[in-house]
N, C-alpha and C positions, 0 to 999 in steps of 0.2 A: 956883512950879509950881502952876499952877490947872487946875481940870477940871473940867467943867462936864457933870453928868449924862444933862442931856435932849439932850447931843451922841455919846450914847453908842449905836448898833447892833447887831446881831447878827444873821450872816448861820451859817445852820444848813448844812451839807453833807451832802446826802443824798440823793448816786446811787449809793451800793457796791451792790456785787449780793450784799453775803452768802453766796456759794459755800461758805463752810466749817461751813453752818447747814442744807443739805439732810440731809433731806427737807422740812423745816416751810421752809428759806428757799430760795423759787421763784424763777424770773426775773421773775415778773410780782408777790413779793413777799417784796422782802429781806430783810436782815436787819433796818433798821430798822422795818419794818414788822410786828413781831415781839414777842410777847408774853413777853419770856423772863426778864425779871427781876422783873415785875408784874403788874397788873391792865391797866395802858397800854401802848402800842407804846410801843419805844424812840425814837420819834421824840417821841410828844408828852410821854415825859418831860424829853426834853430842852427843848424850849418850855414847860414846865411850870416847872420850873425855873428859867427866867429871871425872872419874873413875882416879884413887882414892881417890880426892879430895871429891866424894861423894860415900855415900853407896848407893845401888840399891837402896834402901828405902825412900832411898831420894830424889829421881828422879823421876816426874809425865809431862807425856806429854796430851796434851791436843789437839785434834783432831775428826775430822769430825765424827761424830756419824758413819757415815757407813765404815769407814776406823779404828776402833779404834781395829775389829778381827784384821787387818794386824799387826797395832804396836804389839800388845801381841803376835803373833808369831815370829815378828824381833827383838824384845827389851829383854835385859836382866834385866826386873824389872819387882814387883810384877804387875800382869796382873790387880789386884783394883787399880793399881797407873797411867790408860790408862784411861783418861776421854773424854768419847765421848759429842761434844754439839750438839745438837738438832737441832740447825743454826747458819750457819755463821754469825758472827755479829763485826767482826773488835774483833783490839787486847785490848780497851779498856774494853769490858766488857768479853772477854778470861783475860785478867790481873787483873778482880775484882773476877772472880772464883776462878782462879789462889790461890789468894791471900784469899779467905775464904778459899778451903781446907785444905792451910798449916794453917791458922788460928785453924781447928780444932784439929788438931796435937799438935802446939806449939805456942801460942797467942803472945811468946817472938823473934818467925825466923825470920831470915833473910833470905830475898829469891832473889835468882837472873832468871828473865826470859830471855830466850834467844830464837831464832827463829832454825826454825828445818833445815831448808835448806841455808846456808853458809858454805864457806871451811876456816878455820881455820886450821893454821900452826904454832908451835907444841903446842902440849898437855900442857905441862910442860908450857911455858911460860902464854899460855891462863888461866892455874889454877891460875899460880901468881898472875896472875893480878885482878883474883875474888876475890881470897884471900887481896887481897890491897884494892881492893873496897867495897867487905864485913865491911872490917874494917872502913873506913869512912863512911859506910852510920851506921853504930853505933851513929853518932851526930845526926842524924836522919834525914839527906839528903836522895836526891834521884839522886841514881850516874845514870847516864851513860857509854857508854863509847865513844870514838873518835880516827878516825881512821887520820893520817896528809895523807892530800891528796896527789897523786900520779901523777896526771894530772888533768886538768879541767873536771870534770866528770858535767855531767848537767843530770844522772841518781841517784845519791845522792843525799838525803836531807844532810845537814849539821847544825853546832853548831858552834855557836858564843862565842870564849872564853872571857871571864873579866880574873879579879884578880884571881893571884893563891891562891889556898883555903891550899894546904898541898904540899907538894913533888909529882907531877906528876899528882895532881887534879886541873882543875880552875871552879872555877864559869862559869857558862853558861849562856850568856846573854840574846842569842836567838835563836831559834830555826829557821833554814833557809828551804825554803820547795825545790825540786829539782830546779836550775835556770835555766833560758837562758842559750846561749854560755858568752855572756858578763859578763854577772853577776858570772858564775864558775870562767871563767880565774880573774875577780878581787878575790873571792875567795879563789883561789892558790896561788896568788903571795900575798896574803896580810901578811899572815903568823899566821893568830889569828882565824884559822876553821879551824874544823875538820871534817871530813866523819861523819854521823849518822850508827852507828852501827845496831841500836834497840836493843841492849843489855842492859838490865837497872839490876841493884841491890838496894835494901831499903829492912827496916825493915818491918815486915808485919804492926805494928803499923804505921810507917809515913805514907806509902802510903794507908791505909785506913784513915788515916785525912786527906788527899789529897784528897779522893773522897769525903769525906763528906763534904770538903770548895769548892768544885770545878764542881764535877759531883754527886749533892747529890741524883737523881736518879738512878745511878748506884750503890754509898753506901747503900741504900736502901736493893737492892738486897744484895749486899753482906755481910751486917749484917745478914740479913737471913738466907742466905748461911751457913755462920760461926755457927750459930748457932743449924744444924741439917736438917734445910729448902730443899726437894727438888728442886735441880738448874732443873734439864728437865722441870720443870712445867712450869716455867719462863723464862727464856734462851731467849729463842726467842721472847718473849715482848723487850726485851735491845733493844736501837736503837744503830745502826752502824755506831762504830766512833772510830778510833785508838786513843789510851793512848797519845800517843803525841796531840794530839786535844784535849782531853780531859782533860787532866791531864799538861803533862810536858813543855807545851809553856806555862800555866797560871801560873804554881809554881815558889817561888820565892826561894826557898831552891833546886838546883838542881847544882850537879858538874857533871864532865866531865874526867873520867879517860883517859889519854895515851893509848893506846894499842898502843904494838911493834910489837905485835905477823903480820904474814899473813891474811891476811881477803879479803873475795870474796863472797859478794851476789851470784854472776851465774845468774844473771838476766837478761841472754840471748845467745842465741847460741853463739855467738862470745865469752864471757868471758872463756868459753870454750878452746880459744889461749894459756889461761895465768893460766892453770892451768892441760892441758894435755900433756905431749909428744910434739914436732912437728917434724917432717922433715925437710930434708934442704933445701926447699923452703917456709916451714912456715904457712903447712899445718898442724893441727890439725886434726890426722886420729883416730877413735874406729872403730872397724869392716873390712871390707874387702874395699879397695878402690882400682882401679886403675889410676893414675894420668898419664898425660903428659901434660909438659908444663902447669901446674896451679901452684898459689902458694895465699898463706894465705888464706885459706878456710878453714872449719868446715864441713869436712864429716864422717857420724854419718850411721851406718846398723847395722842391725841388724845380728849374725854370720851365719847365711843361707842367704844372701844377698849378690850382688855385686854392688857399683856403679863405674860407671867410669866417670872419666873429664878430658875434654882438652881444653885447653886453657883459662881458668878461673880465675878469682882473684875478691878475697875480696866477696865469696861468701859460703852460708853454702846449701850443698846437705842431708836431711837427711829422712833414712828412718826407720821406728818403726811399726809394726805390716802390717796393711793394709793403711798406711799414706805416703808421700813423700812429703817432705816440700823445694824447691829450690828458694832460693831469693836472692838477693845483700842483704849482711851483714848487710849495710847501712838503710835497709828496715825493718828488721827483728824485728821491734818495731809494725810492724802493723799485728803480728801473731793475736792477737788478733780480728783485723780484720778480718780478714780468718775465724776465726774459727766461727763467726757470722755469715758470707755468708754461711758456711759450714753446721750451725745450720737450717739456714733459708733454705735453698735449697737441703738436702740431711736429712731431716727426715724419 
């Protein structure tokens, strides 16, 4: 089993709209576009990260048509390697374009997709482990990866391990969608799941035989694709359905790599705790805060702002432009609701 580096890709996904990151995440700029775990947007740490393992050249992010000016100003790759789509259509058929244009490149890559907005820690270890996974999907699997759970999270999907396939690979038996409380803590303690990353690796060959045994309307297109086809024409006929629905709970060739490296969606103000700074009461502060007497908060301003709290706990204060968003931490799943109300009553 050989593998050869410079056949190696990586197409970034970055159209989510970030709804669970208002005020600071807009429609015209999400969450990957977003400063929340660093000094860079979530996006170009994730292009960051790949580096050295890939050349610029090799790195295409794929993003909301009217967001794709931003990437080419914040990314360091060729500005034709920013593909804008037409509409949002889920990562399924972003993973069949994905996988035509490298197709027209090199009919032989190996491509790894990854999402644009999670915090990955360090570089080095994350490349390894592409690099390990690259190499077994040369059998012509379709890896993943999997994160061992940390606690009962019921904001994860998870993977159901089988039999080990190789050193640090098992088979994947099933794919678990986010659970209950019940169903996380069995879970965690069972000892045979793992987190869903949405990180996947294969060869551009398996997974377009995947599409054609599985979602053979979406292969459709992407034969198309591959072969010169303009994607804007059609794009937005694809119906909208992530790769996992589509594709990787039907297939029966699918492993499941280890990751050791750090991993964090940020799939919501609070994760925010466990990846900035806190105080020694366990406050997570960006910007100007004045506290008393609170503790385990999430307060977020902008540097011409102040907020202040007192007496507070287990809540996030945050303000971003002309927005302030204040809720129990515990609540902070119904931003989305908000921003409905917000839609419906402040046009």
């Amino acid at each position: 089993m050989t593998f050869d580096p410079a056949k190696l890709y990586a197409v970034i996904m970055a159209g989510g709209r970030g709804e669970r990151f208002w005020p600071a995440g807009r429609t015209d700029r999400p969450k990957q576009f977003l400063h929340l775990s660093g000094e860079k947007t979530m996006l170009e740490d994730t292009v960051q990260r790949l580096f050295p393992l890939l050349a610029p050249e090799r790195i295409f992010v794929i993003t909301n048509a009217a967001h794709a000016d931003l990437c080419c100003q914040l990314l360091p790759i060729p500005p034709e390697n920013v593909i804008g789509e037409p509409a949002g259509r889920d990562t399924a058929p972003c993973a069949a374009l994905a996988t035509a244009l490298v197709r027209r490149i090199d009919p032989e890559a190996t491509m790894c997709l990854l999402p644009a907005d999670h915090v990955i820690r360090p570089a080095r270890l994350f490349q390894e482990t592409l690099s390990l996974a690259a190499e077994q999907a040369q059998t012509g699997a379709l890896v993943t990866l999997g994160l061992t759970p940390t606690y009962p999270a019921t904001g994860y999907g998870y993977l159901q391990l089988g039999e080990l396939a190789a050193p640090g690979f098992h088979h994947v038996t099933a794919f678990r969608e986010k659970p209950d409380a019940a169903a996380a803590e069995k879970f965690f303690h069972d000892g045979n799941y793992r987190w869903n990353s949405g990180i996947f690796i294969w060869k551009c060959s398996a997974i377009s035989e995947a599409f054609r045994k599985y979602a053979p309307d979406l292969s459709e297109k992407l034969e198309k694709w591959s072969n010169g086809a303009d994607y804007t024409a059609d794009f937005a006929d694809c119906r909208k359905i992530s790769i996992d629905y589509a594709i990787m709970e039907k297939a029966e060739n699918v492993l499941a790599g280890s990751a050791s490296f750090y991993w964090n969606d940020l799939g919501c103000w609070s994760a925010l705790r466990s990846v900035l700074p806190l105080d020694t009461a366990g406050n997570a502060v960006r910007g100007n805060a004045a506290v008393l007497d609170a503790a385990d908060n999430v307060l977020i301003s902008d540097p011409q702002h102040m907020i202040g709290v007192i007496g507070m706990q287990h809540i996030a204060v945050i303000q971003s432009g002309n927005g302030v968003l204040v809720c129990p931490l515990s609540a902070e799943q119904r931003v989305k609701e908000l921003i409905q109300k917000l839609d419906k009553e402040w046009k």
